[in-house]
C-alpha positions as CSV (number, residue, x, y, z in Angstrom):
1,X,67.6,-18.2,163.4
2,X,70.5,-20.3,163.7
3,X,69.3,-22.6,160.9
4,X,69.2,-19.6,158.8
5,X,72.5,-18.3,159.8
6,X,73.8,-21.9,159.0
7,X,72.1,-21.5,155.7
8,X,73.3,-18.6,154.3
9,X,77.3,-19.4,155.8
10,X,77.0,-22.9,153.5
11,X,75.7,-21.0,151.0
12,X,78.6,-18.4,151.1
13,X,81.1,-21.5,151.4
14,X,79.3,-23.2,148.0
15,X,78.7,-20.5,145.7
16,X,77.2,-23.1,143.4
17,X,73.9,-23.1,144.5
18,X,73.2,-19.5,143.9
19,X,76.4,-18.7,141.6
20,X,76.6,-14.9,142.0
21,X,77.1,-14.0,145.6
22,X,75.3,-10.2,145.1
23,X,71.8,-12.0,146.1
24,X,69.5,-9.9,148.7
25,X,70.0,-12.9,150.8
26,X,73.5,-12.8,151.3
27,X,74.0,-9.0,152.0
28,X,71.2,-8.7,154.1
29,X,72.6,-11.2,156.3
């Protein structure tokens, strides 16, 4: 789980991989 967690933080600090931040991933975290 923490690599997850780790995932999805980087992902909210680099917007640029998934570009809008309304993805299923993000808010269900």
């Amino acid at each position: 789980l923490e690599s997850l967690v780790t995932v999805i933080r980087a992902r909210r600090e680099d917007p640029t991989e998934i570009g809008p931040t309304d993805t299923p991933a993000d808010t269900g975290a």
